[in-house]
C-alpha positions, -999 to 999 in steps of 0.1 A, spaced: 893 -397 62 859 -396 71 829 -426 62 814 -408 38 840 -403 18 854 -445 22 820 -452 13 831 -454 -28 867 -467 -28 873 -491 0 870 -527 -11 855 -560 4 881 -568 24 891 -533 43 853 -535 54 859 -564 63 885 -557 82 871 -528 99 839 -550 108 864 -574 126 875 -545 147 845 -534 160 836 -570 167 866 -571 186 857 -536 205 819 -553 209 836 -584 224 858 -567 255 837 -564 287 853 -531 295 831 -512 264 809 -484 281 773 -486 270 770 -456 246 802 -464 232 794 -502 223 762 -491 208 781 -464 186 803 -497 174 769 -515 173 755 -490 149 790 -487 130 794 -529 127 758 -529 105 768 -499 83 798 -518 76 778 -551 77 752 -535 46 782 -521 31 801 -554 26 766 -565 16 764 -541 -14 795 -546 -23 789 -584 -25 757 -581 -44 775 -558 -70 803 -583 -74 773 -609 -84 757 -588 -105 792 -580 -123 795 -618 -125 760 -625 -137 766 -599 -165 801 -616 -175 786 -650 -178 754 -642 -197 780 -620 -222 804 -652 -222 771 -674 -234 761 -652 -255 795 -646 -276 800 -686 -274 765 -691 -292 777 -665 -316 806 -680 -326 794 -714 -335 
């Protein structure tokens, strides 16, 4: 499956995930130049995407709570 297509449907944690792996890559002495600035480049993809996905996540939460006040004050 390529990136572009993960993009949508892969959650918080399979980023994650995948970010720990090229960390792990990064971390070995043995990684040729060009191949630990490919996982370079590929760790802050993943890096912004677990950002967005985070920042959606708050902005589902921030929606929920406002909703929650808002059908508590109608209530009373």
């Amino acid at each position: 499956m390529s990136p572009d297509t993960q993009d949508k449907t892969r959650t918080f944690d399979e980023v994650v995930r995948e970010l720990e792996n090229v960390v792990k890559r990064l971390e070995d002495e043995q990684v040729p130049l060009e191949e630990g600035l490919s996982l370079y480049e590929k760790g802050v993809k993943l890096a912004r995407e677990a950002e967005q996905i985070l920042e959606n996540a708050r902005t589902r939460l921030k929606e929920l709570t406002s909703r929650g006040i808002q059908d508590s004050e109608i209530g009373e």
